[in-house]
mmCIF file of the N, C-alpha and C atoms, coordinates in Angstrom:
data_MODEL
# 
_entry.id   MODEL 
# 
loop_
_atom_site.group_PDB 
_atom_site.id 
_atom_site.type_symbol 
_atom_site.label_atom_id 
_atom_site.label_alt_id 
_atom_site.label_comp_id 
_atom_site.label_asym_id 
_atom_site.label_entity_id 
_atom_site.label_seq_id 
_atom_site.pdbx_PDB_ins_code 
_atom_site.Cartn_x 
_atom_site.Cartn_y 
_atom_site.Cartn_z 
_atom_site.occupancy 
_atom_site.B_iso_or_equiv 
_atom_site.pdbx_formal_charge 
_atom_site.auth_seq_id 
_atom_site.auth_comp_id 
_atom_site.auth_asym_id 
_atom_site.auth_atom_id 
_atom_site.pdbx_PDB_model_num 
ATOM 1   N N  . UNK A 1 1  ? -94.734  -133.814 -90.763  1.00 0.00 ? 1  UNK A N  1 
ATOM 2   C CA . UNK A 1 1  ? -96.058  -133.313 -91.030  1.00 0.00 ? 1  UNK A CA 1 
ATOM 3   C C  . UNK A 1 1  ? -96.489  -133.780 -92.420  1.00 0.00 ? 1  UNK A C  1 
ATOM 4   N N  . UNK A 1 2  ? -97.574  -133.797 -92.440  1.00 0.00 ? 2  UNK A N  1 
ATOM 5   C CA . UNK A 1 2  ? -98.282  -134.682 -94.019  1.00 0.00 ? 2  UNK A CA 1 
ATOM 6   C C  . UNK A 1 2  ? -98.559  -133.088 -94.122  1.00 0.00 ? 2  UNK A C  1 
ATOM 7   N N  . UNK A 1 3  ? -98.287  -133.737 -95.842  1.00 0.00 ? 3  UNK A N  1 
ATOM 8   C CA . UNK A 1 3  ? -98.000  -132.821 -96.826  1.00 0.00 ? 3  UNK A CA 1 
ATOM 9   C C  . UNK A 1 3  ? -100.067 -132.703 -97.173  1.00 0.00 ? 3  UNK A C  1 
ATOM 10  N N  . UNK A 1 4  ? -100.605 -131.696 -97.097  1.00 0.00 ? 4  UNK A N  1 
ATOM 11  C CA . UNK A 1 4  ? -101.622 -130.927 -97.624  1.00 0.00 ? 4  UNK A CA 1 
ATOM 12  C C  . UNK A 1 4  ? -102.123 -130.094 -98.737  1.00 0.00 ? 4  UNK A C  1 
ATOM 13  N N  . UNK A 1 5  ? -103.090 -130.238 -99.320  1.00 0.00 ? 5  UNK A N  1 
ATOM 14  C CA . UNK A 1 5  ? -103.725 -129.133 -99.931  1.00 0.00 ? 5  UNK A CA 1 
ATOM 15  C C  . UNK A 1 5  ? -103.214 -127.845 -100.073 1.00 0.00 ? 5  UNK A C  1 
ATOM 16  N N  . UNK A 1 6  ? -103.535 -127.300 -98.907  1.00 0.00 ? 6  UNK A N  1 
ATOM 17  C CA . UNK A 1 6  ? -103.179 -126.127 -98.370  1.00 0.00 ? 6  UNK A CA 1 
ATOM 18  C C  . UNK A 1 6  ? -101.801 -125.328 -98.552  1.00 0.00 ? 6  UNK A C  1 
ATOM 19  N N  . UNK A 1 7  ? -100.663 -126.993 -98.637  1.00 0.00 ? 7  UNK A N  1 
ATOM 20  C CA . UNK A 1 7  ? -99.761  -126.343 -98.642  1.00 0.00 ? 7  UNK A CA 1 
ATOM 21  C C  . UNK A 1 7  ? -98.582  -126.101 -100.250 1.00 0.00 ? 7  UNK A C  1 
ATOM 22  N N  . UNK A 1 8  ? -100.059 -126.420 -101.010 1.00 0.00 ? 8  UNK A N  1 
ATOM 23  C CA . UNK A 1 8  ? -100.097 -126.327 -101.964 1.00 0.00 ? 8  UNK A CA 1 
ATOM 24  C C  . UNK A 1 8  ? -99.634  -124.834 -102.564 1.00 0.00 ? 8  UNK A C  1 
ATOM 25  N N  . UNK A 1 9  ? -100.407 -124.160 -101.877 1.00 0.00 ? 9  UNK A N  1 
ATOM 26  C CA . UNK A 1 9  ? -100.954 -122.459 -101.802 1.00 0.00 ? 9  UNK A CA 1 
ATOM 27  C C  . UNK A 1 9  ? -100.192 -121.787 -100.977 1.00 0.00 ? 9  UNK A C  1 
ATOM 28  N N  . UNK A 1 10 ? -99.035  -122.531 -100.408 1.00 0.00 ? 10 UNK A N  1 
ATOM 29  C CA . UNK A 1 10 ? -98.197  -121.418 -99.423  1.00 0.00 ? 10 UNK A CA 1 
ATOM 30  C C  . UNK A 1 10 ? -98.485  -121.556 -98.096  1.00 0.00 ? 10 UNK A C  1 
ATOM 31  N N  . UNK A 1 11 ? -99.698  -121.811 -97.985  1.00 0.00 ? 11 UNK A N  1 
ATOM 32  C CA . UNK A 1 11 ? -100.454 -121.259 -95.961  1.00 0.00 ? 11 UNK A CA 1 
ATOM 33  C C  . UNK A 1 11 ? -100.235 -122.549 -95.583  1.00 0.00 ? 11 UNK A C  1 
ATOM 34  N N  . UNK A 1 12 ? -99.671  -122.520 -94.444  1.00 0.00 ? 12 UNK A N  1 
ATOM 35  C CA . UNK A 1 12 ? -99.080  -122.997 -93.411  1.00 0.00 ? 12 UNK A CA 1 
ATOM 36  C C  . UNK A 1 12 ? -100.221 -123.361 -91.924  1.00 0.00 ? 12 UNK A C  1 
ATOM 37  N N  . UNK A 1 13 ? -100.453 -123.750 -91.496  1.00 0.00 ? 13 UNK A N  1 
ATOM 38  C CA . UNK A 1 13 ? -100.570 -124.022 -89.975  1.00 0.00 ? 13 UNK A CA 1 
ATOM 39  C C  . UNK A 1 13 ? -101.135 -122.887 -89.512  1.00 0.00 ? 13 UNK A C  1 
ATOM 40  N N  . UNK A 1 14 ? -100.184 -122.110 -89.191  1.00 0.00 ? 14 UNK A N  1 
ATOM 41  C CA . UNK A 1 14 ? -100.436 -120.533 -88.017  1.00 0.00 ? 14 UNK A CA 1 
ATOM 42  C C  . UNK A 1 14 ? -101.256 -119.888 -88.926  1.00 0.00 ? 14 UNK A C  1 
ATOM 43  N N  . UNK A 1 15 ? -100.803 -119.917 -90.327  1.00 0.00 ? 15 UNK A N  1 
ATOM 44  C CA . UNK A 1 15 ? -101.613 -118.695 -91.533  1.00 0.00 ? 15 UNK A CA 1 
ATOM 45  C C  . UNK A 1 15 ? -103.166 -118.882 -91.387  1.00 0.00 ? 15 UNK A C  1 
ATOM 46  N N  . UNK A 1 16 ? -103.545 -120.529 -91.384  1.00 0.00 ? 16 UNK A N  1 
ATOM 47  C CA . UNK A 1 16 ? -105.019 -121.019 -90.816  1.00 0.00 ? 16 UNK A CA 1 
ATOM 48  C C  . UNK A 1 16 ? -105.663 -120.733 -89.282  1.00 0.00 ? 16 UNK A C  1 
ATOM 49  N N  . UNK A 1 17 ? -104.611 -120.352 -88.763  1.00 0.00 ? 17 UNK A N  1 
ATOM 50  C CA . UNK A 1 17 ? -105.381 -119.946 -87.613  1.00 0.00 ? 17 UNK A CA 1 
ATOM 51  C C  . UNK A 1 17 ? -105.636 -118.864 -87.158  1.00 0.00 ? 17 UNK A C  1 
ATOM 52  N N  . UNK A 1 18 ? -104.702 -117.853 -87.922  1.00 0.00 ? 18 UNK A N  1 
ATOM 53  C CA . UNK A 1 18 ? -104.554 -116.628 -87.765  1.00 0.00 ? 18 UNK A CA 1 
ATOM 54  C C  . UNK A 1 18 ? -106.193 -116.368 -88.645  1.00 0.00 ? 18 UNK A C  1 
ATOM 55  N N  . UNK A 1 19 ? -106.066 -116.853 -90.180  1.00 0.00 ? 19 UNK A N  1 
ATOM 56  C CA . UNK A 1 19 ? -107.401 -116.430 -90.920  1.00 0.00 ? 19 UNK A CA 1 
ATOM 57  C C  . UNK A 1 19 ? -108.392 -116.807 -90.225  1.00 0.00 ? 19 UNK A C  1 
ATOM 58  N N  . UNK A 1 20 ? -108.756 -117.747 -89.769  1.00 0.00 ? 20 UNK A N  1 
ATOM 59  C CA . UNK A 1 20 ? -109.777 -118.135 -88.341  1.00 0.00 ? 20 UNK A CA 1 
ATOM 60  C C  . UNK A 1 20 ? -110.308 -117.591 -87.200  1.00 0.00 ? 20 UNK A C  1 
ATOM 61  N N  . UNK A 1 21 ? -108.913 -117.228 -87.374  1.00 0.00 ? 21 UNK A N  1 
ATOM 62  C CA . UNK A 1 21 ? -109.865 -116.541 -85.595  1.00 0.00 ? 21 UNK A CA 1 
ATOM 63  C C  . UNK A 1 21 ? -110.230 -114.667 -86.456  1.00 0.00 ? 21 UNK A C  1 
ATOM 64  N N  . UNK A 1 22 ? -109.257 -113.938 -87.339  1.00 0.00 ? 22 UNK A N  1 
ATOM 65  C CA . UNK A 1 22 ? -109.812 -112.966 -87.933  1.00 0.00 ? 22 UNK A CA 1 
ATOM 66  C C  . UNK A 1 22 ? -111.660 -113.093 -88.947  1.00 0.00 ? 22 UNK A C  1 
ATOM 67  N N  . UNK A 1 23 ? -111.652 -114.122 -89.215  1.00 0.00 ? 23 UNK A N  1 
ATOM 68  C CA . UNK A 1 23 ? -113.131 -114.626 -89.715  1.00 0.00 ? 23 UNK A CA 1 
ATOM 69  C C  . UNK A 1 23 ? -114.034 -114.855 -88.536  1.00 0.00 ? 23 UNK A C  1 
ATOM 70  N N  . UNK A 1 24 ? -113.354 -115.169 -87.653  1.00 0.00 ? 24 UNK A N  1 
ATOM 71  C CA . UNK A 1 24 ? -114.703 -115.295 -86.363  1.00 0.00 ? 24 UNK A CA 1 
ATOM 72  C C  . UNK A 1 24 ? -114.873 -113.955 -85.083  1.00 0.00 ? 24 UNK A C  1 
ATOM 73  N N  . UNK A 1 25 ? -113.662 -113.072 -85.740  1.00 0.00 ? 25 UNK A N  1 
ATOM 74  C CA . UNK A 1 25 ? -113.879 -111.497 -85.228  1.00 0.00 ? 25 UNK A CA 1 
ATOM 75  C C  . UNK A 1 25 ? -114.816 -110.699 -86.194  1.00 0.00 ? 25 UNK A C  1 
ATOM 76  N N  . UNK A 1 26 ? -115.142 -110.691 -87.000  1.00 0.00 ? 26 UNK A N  1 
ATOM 77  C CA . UNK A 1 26 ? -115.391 -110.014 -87.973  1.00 0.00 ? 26 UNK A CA 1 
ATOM 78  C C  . UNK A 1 26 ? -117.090 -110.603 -88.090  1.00 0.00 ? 26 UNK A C  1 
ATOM 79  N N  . UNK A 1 27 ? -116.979 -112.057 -88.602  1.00 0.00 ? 27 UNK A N  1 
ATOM 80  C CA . UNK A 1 27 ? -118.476 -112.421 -88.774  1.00 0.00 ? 27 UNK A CA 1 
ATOM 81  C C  . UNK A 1 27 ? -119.124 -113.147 -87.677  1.00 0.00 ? 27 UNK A C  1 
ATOM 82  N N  . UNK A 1 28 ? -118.415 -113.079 -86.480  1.00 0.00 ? 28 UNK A N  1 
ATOM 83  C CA . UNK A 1 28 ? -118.774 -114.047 -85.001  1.00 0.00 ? 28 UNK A CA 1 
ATOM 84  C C  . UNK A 1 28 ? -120.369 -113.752 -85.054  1.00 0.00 ? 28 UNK A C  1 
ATOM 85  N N  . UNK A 1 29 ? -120.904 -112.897 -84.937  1.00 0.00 ? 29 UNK A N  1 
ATOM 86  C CA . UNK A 1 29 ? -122.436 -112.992 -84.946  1.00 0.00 ? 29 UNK A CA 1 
ATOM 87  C C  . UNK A 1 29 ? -123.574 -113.376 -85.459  1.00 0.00 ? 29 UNK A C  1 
ATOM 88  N N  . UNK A 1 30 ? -122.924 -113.119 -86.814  1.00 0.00 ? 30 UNK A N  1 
ATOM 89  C CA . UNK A 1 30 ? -123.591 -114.018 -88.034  1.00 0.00 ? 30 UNK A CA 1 
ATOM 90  C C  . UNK A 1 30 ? -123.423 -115.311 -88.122  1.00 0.00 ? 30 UNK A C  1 
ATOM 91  N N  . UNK A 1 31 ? -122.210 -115.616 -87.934  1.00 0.00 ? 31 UNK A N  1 
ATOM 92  C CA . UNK A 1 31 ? -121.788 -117.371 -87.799  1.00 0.00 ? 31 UNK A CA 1 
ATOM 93  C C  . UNK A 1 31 ? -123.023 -118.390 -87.779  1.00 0.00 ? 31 UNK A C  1 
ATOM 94  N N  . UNK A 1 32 ? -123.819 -117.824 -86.856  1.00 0.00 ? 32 UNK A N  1 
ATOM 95  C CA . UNK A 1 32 ? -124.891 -119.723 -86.807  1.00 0.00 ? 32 UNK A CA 1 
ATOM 96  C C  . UNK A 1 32 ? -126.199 -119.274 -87.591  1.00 0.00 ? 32 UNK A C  1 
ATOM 97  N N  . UNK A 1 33 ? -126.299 -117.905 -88.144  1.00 0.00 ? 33 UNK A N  1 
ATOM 98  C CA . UNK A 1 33 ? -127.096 -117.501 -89.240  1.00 0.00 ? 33 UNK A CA 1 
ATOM 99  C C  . UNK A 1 33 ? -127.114 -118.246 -90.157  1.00 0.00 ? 33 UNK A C  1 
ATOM 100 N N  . UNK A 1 34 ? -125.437 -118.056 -90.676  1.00 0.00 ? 34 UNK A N  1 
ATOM 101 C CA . UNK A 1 34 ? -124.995 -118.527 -91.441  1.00 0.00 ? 34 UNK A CA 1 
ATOM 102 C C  . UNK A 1 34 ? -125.237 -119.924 -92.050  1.00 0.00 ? 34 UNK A C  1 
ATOM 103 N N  . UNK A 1 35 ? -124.611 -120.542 -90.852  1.00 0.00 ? 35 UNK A N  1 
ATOM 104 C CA . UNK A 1 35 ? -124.492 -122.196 -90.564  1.00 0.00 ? 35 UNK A CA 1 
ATOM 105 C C  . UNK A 1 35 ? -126.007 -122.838 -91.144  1.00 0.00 ? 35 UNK A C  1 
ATOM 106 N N  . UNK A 1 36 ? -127.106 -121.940 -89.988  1.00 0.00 ? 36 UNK A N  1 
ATOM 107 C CA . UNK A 1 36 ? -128.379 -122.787 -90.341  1.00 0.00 ? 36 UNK A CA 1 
ATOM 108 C C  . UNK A 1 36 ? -128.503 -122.603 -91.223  1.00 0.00 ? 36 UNK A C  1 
ATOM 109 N N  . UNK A 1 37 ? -128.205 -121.717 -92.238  1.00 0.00 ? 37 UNK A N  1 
ATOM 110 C CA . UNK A 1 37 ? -128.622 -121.560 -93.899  1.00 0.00 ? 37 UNK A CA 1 
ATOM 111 C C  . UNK A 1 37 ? -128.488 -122.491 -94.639  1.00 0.00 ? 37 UNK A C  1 
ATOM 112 N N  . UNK A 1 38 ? -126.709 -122.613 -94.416  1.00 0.00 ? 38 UNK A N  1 
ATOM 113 C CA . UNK A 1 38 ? -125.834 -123.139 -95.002  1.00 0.00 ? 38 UNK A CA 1 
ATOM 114 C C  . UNK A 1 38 ? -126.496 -124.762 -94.826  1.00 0.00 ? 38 UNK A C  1 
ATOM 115 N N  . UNK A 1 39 ? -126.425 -124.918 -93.551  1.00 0.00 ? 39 UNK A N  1 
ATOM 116 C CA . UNK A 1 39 ? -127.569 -127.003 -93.181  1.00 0.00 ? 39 UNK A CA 1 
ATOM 117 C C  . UNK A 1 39 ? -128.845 -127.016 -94.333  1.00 0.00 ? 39 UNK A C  1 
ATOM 118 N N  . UNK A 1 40 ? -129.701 -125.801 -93.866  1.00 0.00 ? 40 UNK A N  1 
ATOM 119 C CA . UNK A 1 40 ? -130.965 -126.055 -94.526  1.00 0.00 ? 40 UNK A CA 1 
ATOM 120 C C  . UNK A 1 40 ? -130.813 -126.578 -95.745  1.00 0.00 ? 40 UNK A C  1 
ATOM 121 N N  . UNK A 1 41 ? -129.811 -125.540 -96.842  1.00 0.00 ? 41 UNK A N  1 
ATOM 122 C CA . UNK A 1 41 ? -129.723 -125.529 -98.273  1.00 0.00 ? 41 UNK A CA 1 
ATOM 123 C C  . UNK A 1 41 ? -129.333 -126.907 -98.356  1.00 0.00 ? 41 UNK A C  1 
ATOM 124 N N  . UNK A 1 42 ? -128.530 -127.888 -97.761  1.00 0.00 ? 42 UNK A N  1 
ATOM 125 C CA . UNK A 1 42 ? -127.981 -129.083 -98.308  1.00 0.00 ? 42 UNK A CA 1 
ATOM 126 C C  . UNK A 1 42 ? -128.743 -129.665 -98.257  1.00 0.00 ? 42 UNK A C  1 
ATOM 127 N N  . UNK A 1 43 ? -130.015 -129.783 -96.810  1.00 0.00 ? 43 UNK A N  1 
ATOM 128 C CA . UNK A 1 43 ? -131.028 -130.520 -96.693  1.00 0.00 ? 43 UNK A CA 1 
ATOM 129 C C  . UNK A 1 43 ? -131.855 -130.616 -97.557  1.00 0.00 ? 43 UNK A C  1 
ATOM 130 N N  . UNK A 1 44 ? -131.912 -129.347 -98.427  1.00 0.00 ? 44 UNK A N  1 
ATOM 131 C CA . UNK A 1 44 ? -133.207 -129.324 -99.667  1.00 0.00 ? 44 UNK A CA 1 
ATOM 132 C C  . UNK A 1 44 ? -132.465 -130.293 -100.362 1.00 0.00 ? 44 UNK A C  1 
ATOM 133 N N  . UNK A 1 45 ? -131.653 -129.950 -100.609 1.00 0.00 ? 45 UNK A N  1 
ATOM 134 C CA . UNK A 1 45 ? -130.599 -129.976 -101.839 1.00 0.00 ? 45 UNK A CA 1 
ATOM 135 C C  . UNK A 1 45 ? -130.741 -131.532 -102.129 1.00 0.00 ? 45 UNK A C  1 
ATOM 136 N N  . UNK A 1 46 ? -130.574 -132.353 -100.753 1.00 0.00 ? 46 UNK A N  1 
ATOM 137 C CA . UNK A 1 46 ? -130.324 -133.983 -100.736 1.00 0.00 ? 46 UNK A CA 1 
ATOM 138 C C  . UNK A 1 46 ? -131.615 -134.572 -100.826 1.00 0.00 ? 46 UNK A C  1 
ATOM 139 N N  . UNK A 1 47 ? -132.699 -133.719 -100.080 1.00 0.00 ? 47 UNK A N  1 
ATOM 140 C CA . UNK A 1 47 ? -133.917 -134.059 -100.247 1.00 0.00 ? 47 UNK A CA 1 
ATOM 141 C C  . UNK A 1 47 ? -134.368 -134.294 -101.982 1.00 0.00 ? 47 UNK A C  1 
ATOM 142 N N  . UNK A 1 48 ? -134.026 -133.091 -102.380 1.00 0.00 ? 48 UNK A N  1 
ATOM 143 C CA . UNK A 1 48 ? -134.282 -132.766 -104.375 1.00 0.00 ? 48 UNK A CA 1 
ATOM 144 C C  . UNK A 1 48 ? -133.537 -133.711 -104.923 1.00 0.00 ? 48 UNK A C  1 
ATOM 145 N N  . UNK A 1 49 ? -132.503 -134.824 -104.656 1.00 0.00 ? 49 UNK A N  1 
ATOM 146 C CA . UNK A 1 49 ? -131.949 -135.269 -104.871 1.00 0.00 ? 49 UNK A CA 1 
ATOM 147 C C  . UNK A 1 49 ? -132.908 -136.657 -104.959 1.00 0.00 ? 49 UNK A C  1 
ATOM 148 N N  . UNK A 1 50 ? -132.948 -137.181 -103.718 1.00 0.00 ? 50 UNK A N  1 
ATOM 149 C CA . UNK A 1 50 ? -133.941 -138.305 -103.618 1.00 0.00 ? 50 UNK A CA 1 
ATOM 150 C C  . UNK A 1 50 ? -135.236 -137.690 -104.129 1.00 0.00 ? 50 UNK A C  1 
ATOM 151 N N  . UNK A 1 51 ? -135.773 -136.900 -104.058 1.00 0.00 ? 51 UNK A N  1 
ATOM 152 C CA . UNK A 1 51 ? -137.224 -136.610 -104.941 1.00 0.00 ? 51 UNK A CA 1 
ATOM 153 C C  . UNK A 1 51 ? -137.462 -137.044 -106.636 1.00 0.00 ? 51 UNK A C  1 
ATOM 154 N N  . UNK A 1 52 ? -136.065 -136.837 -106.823 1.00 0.00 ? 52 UNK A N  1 
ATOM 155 C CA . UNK A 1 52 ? -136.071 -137.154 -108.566 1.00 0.00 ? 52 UNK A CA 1 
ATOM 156 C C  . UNK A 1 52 ? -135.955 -138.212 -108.735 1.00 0.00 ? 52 UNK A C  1 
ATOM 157 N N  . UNK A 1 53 ? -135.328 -139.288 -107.769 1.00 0.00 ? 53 UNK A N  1 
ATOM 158 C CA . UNK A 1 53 ? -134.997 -140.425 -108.177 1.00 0.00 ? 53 UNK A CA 1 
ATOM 159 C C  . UNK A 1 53 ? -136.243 -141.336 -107.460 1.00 0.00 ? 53 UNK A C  1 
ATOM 160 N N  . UNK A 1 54 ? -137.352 -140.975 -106.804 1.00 0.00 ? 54 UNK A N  1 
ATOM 161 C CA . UNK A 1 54 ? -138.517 -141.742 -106.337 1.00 0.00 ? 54 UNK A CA 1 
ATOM 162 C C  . UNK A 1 54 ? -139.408 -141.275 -107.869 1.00 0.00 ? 54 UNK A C  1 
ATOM 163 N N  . UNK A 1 55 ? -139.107 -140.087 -108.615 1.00 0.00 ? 55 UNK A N  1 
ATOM 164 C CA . UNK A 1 55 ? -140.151 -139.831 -109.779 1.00 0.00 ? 55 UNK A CA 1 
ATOM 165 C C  . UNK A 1 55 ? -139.935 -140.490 -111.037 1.00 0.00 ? 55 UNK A C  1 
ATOM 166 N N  . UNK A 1 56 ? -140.807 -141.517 -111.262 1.00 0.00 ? 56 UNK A N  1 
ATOM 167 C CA . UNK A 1 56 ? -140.536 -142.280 -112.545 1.00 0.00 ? 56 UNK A CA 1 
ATOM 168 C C  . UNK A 1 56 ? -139.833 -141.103 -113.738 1.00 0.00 ? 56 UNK A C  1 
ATOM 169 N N  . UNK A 1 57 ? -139.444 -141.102 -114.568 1.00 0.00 ? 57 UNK A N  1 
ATOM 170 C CA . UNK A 1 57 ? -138.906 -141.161 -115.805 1.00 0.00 ? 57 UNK A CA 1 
ATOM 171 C C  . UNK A 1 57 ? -140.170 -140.733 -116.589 1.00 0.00 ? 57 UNK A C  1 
ATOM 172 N N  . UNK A 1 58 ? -140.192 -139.518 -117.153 1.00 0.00 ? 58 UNK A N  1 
ATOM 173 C CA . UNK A 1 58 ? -141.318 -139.549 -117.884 1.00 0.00 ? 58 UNK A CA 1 
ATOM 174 C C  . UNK A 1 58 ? -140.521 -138.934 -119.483 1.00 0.00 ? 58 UNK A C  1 
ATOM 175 N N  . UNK A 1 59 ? -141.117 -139.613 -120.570 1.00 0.00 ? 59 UNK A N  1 
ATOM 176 C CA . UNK A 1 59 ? -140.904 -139.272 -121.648 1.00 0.00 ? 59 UNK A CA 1 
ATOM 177 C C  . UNK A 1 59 ? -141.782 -138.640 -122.761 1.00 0.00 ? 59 UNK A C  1 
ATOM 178 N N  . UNK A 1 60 ? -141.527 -138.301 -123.644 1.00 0.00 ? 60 UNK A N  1 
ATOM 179 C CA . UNK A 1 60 ? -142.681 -136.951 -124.694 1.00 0.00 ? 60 UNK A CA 1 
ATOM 180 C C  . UNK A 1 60 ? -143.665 -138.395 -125.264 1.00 0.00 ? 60 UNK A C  1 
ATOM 181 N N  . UNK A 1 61 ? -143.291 -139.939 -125.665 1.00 0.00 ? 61 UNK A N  1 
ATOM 182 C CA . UNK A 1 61 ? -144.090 -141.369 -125.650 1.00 0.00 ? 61 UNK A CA 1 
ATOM 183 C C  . UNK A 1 61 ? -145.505 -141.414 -124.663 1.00 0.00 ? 61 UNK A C  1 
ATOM 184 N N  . UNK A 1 62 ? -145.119 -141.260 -123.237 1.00 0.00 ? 62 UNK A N  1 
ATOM 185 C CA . UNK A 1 62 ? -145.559 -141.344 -122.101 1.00 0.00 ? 62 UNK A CA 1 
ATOM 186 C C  . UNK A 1 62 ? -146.886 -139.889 -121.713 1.00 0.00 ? 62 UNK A C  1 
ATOM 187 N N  . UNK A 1 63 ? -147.040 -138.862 -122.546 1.00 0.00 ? 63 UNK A N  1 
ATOM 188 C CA . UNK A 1 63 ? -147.534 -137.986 -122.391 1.00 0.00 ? 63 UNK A CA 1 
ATOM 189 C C  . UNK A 1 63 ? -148.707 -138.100 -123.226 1.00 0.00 ? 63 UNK A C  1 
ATOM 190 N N  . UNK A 1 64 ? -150.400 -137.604 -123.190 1.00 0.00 ? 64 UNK A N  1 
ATOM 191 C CA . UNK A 1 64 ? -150.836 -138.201 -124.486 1.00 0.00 ? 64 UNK A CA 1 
ATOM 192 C C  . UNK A 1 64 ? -150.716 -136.702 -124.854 1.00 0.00 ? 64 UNK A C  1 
ATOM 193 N N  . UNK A 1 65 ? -151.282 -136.914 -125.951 1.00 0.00 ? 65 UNK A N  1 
ATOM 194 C CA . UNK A 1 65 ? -151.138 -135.945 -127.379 1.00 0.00 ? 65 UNK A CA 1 
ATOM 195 C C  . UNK A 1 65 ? -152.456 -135.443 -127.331 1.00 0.00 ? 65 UNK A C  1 
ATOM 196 N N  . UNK A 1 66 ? -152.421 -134.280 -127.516 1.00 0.00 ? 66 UNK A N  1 
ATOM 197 C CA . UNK A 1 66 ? -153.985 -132.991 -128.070 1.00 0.00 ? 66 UNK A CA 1 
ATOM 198 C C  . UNK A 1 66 ? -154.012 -133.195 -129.334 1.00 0.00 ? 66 UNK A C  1 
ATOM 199 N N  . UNK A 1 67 ? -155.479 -133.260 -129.458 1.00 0.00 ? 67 UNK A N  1 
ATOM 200 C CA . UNK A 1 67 ? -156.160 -133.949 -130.478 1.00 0.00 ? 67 UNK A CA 1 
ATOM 201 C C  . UNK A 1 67 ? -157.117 -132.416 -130.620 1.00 0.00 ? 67 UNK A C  1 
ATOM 202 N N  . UNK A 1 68 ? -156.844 -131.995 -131.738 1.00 0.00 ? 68 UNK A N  1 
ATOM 203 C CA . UNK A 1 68 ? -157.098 -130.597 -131.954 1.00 0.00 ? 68 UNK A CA 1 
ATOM 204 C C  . UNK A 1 68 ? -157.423 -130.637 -133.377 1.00 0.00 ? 68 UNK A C  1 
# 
């Protein structure tokens, strides 16, 4: 068996499946609540990502000045 992360921390195989299926007794209903949240947020997230990098660069040069 390749050596893991996981088994970094002690948990084993069964310990992951055991926490698994107790996480999908517990929050089974919420689960795709969850999920779509969880999609949406990355979608902004990657979207905000490319948004900054289509917006030129603006600097305090680039701004004009009040003439007061």
């Amino acid at each position: 068996m390749a050596p893991s992360l996981l088994g970094m921390f002690g948990i084993g195989q069964w310990e992951m499946i055991i926490v698994c299926i107790v996480v999908l007794i517990l929050f089974g209903h919420r689960l795709p609540t969850v999920m779509f949240s969880l999609g949406k947020g990355l979608k902004d997230f990657k979207h905000g990502l490319n948004a900054q990098d289509d917006e030129p660069a603006t600097t305090t040069a680039d701004k004009p000045k009040d003439v007061n």
